[in-house]
N, C-alpha and C positions, 0 to 999 in steps of 0.2 A: 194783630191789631185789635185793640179791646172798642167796644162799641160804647163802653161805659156801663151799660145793664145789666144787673144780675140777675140772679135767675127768681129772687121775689118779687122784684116789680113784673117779670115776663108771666112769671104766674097769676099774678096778680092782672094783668093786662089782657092777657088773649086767651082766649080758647084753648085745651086741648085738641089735636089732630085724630085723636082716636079718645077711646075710654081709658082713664086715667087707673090703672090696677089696685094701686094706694089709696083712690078715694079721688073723687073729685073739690080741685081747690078753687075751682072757675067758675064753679054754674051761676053764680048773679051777674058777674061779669061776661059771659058768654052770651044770656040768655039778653042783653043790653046790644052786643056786637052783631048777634046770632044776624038780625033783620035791620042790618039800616036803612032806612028809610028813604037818605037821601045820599046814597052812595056814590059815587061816581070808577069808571074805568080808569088806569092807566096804563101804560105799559112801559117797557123800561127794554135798552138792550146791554148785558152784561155779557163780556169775556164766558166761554164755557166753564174753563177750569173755575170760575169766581160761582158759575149757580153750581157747579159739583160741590161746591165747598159750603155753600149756602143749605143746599139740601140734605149734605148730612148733620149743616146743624141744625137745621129744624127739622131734622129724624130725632136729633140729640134732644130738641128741646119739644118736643113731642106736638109740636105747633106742623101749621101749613104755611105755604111760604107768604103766600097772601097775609096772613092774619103776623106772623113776625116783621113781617115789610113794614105793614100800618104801625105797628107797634116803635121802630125803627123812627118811624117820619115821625110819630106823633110825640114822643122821646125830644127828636132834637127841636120839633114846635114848642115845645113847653120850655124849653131849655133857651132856645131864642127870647120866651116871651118874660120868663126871667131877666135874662139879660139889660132888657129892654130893647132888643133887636126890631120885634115887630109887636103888635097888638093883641 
């Protein structure tokens, strides 16, 4: 199942998880994410086999799972606020 995202907006959106060997495509956007300010916790409870598969793909996309999750919500808020769903 497609999330809809490719992998230039995720570059474009979140952090690398490590150092990026090719070059870093993130640091203005990272160095924005790095310290929010006004952050908040959540937590969430997923199926095992669903985070094994989450983790390898944010091994694949070189992200932490935190930083692809927000990426994930913030995606479908923008996409709502399109819609006209919410504000």
């Amino acid at each position: 199942m497609s999330s809809g995202l490719d992998s230039k907006r995720l570059q474009q959106t979140i952090a690398p998880r490590r150092a990026d060997p090719i070059g870093d495509k993130m640091g203005e956007t990272y160095a924005n994410l790095q310290f929010m300010s006004d952050s908040e916790r959540i937590s969430v409870v997923i199926p095992t086999e669903t985070k094994k598969a989450l983790e390898k793909l944010c091994e694949v996309e070189r992200r932490s799972i935190s930083n692809f999750v927000y990426l994930l919500i913030q995606d479908a808020i923008d996409k709502a606020k399109a819609e006209g769903k919410i504000e």
